[in-house]
C-alpha positions in Angstrom: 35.2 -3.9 3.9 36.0 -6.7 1.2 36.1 -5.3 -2.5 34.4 -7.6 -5.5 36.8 -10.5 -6.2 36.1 -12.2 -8.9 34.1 -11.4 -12.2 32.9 -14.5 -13.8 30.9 -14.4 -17.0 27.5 -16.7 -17.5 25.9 -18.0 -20.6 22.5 -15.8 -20.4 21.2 -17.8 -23.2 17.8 -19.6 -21.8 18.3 -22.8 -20.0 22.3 -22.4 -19.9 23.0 -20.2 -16.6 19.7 -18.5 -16.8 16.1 -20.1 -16.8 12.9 -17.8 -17.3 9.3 -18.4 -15.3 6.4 -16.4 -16.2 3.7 -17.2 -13.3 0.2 -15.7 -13.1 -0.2 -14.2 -10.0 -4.3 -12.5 -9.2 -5.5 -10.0 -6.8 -8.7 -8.5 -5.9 -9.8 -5.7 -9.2 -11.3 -3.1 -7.1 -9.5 -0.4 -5.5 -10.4 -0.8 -2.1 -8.4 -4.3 -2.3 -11.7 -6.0 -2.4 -13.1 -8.6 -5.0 -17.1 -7.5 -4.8 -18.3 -4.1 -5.3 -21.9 -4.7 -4.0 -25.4 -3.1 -5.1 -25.4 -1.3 -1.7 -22.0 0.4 -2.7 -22.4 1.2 -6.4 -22.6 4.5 -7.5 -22.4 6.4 -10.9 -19.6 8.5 -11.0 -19.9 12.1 -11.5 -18.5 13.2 -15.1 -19.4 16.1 -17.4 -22.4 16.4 -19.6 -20.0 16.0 -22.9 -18.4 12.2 -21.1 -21.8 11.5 -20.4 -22.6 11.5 -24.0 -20.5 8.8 -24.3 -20.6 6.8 -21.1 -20.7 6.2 -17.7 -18.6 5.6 -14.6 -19.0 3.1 -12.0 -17.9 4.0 -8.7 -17.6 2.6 -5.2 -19.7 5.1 -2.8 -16.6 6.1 -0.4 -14.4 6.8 -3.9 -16.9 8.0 -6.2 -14.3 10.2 -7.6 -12.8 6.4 -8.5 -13.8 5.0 -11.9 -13.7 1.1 -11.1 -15.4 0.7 -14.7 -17.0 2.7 -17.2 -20.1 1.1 -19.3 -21.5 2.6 -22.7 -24.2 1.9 -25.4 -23.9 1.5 -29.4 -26.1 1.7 -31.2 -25.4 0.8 -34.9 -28.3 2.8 -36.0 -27.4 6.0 -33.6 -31.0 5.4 -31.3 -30.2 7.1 -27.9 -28.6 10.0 -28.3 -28.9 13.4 -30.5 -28.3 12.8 -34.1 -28.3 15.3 -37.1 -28.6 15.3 -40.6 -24.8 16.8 -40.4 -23.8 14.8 -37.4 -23.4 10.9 -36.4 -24.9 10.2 -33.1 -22.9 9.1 -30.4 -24.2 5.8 -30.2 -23.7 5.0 -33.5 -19.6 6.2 -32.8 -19.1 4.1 -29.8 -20.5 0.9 -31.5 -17.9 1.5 -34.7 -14.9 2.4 -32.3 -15.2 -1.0 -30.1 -16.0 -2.7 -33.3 -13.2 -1.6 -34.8 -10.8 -2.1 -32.0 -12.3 -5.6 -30.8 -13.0 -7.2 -34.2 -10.8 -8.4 -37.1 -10.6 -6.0 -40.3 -13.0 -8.3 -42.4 -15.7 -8.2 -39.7 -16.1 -4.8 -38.5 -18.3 -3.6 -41.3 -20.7 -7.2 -40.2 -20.3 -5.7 -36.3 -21.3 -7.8 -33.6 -22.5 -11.1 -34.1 -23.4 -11.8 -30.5 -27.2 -13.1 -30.9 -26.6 -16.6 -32.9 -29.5 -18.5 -34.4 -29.6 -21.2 -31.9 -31.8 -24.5 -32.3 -33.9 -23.7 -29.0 -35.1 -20.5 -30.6 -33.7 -18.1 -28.0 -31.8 -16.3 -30.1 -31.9 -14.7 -33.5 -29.3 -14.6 -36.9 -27.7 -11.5 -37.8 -26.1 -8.6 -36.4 -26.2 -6.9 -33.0 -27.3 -3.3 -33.8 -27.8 -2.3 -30.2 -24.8 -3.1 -27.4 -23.6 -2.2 -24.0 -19.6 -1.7 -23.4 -18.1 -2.6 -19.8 -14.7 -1.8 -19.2 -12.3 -2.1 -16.7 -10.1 1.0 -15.1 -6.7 0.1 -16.6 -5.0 0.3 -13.7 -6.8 -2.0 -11.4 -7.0 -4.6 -14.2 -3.4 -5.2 -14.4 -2.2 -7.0 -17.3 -5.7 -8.2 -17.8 -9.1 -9.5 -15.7 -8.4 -12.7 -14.7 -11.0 -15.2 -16.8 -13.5 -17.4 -14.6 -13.1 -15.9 -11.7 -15.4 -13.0 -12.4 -19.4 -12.9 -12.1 -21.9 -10.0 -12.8 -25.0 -10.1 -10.8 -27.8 -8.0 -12.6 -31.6 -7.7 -11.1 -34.4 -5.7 -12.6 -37.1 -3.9 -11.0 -40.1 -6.2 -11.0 -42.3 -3.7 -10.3 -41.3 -1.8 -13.8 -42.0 -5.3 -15.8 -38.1 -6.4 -15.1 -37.1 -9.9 -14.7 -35.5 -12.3 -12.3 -31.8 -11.5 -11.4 -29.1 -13.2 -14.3 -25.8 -14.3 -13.7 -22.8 -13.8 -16.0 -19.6 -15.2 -16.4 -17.1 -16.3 -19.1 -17.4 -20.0 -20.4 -13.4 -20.2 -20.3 -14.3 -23.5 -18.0 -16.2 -25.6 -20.7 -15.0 -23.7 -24.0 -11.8 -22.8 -26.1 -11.0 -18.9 -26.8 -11.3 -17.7 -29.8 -8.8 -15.7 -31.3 -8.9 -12.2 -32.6 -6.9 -9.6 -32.8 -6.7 -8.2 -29.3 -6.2 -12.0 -27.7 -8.0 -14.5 -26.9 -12.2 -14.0 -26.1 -14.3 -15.7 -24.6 -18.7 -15.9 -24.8 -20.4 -14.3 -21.9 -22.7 -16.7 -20.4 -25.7 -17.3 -17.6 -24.7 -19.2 -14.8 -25.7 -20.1 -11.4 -25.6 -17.4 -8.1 -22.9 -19.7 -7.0 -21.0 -19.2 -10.6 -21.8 -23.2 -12.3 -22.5 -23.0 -15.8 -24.8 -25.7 -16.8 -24.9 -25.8 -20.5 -22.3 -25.5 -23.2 -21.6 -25.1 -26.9 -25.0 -24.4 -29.1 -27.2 -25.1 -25.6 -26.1 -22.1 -23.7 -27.3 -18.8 -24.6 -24.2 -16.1 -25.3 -25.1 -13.0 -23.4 -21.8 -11.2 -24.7 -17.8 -11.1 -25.5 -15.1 -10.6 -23.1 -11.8 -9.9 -23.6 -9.7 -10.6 -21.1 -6.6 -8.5 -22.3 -8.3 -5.8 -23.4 -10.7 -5.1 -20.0 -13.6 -5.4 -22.0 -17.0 -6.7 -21.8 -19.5 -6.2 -25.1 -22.8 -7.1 -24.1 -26.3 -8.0 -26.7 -28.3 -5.4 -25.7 -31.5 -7.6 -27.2 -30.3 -10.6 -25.2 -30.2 -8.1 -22.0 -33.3 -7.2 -23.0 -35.0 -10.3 -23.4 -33.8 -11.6 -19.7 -34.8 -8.3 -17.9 -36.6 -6.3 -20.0 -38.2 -3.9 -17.9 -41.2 -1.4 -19.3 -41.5 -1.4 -22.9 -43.1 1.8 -22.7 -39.5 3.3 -21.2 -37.7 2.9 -24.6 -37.8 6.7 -25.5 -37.2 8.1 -21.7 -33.9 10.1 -20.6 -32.7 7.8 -17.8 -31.8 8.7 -14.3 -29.4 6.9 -12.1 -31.0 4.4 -9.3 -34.9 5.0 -11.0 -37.0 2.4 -10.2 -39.0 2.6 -13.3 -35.2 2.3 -15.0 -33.9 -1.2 -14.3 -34.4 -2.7 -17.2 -32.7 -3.4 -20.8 -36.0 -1.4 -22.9 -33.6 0.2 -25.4 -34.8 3.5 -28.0 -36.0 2.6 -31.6 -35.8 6.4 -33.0 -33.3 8.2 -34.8 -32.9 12.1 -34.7 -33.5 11.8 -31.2 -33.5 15.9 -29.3 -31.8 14.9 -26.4 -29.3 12.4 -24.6 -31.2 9.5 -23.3 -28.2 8.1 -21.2 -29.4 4.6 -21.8 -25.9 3.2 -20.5 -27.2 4.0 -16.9 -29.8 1.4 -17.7 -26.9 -0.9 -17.2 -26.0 0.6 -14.0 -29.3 1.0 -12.9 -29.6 -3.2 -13.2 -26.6 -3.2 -10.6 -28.7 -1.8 -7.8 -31.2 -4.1 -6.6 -30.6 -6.3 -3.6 -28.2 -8.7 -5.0 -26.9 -7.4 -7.5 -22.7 -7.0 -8.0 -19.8 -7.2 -9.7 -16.9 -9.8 -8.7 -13.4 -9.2 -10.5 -10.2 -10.3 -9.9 -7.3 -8.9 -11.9 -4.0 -10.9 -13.5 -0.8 -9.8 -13.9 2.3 -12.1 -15.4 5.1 -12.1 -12.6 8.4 -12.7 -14.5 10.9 -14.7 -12.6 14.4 -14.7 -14.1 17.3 -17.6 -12.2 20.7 -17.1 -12.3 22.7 -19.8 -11.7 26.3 -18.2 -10.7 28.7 -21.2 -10.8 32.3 -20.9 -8.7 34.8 -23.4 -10.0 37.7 -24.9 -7.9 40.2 -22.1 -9.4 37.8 -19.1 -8.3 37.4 -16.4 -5.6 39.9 -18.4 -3.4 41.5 -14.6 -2.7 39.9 -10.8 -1.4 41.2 -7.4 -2.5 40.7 -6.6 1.2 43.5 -5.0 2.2 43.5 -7.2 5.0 43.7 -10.2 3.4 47.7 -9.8 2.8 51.0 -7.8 4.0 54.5 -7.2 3.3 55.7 -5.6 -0.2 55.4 -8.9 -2.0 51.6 -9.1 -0.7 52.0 -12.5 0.7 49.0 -13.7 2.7 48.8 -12.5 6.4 47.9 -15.7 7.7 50.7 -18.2 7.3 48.0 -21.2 7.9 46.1 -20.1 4.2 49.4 -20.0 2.3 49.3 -22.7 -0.2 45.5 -23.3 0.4 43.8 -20.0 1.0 39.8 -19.6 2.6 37.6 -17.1 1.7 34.1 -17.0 2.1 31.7 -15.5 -0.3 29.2 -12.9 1.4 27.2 -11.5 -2.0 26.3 -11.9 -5.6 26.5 -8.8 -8.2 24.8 -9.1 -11.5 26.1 -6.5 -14.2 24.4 -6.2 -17.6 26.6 -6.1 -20.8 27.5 -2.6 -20.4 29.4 -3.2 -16.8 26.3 -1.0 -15.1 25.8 -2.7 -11.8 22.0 -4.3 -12.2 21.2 -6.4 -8.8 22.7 -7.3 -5.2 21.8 -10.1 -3.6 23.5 -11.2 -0.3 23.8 -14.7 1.1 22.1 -15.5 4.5 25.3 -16.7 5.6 28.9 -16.1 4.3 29.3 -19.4 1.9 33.3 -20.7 3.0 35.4 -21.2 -0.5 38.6 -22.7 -1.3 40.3 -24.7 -4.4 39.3 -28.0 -2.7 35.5 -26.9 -3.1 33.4 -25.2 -5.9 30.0 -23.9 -5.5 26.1 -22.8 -7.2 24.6 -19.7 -6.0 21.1 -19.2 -7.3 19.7 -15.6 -8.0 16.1 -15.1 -8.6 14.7 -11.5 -10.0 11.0 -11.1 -9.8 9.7 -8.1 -12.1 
């Protein structure tokens, strides 16, 4: 067996002997290798009573043990869940955590500005005191959800005073990101069932953020509300997964509330009429590194194969090679700085070498 001939040295600096290519490669989010986790499927998961003060899984009925998201609600003012005169409620510590951790240090204290007073009236100034958190299971999501590619598919119960199904996506289509300090975000917007967004800018009405990097959606609970509303009179109820007389955005107006009124199942609640889903792909950067190993005239034109010579003056065993010797070239090592062996990569078919011929062997590492 043929030992490693020749070591030969490359220039790793970028775009000498080694070139770098970062490609975005997607794949379906959801753990089943799927893109859609339809109404029909969607489950809460089970979690304790002390996560459930805080939030919600979102499961896929065969894996309901399998968090595909989690969704929560803030509420600036602490509405929705127990409060004390000793103790902040919940709500109120979930909206300051993602505000926080999403926003920049001069805005947290402002919170979400989601709601912005648009021309057509929809909307109103100020700050978002009521939200709903999506976000994504870590490992599914990759690096990060891949932008315009994903659509949420929410339906009320018209019966309970809901409203027509909405449509949400990003508008990384028709708009720039904006930058903050976890990346880049994006508005959550209405679109068409088939995913077209048909305004822009000041026309179309922002439904949320989303945050591509982080796995996060932050929803207006007010502009939820005002789309699919359902029963006003449902604001102070406890909710309970898959009600009927639950699939709407009412959200609580008290303080010092006695209980929990899970009001981020209303969220999961909307995912459950007939057409209804949530459509994610994830995004990962594939790193490509190319080696370019260049063999000159002068090199690996001889084998420390025992074979290869004879005699006690190791002259070459076949008298035909003397003077103009042939080898051929069967793999490529790569060896980091510290002489540790790093990556192997064989030829298809042994490459023939001599000093009348030089040659460029190309080694590609994907990680």
């Amino acid at each position: 067996m043929a030992i490693a001939g020749t070591n030969i040295s490359l220039n790793t600096d970028e775009g000498f002997d080694k070139i770098t290519e970062t490609e975005k490669v997607t794949s379906a989010y959801f753990s089943n290798g799927a893109a859609t986790l339809a109404a029909a499927n969607i489950v809460s998961s089970s979690l304790s009573d002390t996560n459930e003060t805080y939030f919600f899984g979102i499961s896929h009925k065969d894996t309901a043990t399998t968090e595909e998201f989690n969704v929560t609600f803030g509420s600036t003012n602490g509405y929705g869940a127990i409060s004390t005169a000793t103790t902040k409620s919940p709500t109120e510590a979930i909206y300051k955590q993602y505000a926080s951790l999403l926003l920049a240090p001069t805005e947290v204290t402002g919170g979400f500005i989601i709601s912005s007073p648009a021309a057509n009236g929809v909307v109103t100034a100020g700050k978002d005191e009521e939200i709903y958190v999506l976000s994504a299971r870590r490992s599914n999501m990759k690096d990060r959800l891949n932008k315009n590619s994903w659509q949420i598919n929410l339906s009320g119960s018209l019966s309970a005073g809901g409203g027509a199904a909405i449509h949400l996506k990003d508008d990384s289509s028709t708009t720039n990101p904006t930058a903050t300090p976890v990346g880049d975000r994006f508005n959550i917007v209405s679109c068409s069932s088939a995913g077209v967004i048909s305004g822009s800018g000041a026309t179309s009405k922002n439904y949320g953020y989303f945050y591509p990097d982080m796995g996060v959606l932050v929803f207006s609970a007010q502009e939820l509300s005002a789309s699919i509303p359902g029963n006003s009179a449902e604001g102070g109820d406890t909710v309970v997964f898959d009600d009927i007389t639950h699939k709407g955005f009412a959200y609580p107006t008290t303080t010092n509330d006695s209980v929990n009124r899970k009001v981020g199942l209303r969220f999961i609640n909307t995912l459950q009429p007939t057409g209804a889903s949530l459509v994610f792909r994830d995004e990962e950067d594939q790193v490509s590194a190319q080696y370019f190993c260049r063999v000159r005239a002068p090199q690996c034109n001889f084998s420390n194969n025992p074979t290869f010579v004879s005699g006690s003056l190791n002259e070459i065993r076949q008298t035909t090679m003397q003077g103009n010797p042939v080898t051929f070239i069967t793999s490529v090592q790569l060896y980091n700085d510290a002489g540790e062996l790093v990556a192997v990569g064989n030829l298809s078919t042994p490459l023939k070498k001599s000093f009348t011929s030089e040659a460029t062997i190309k080694v590609k590492l994907t990680y």
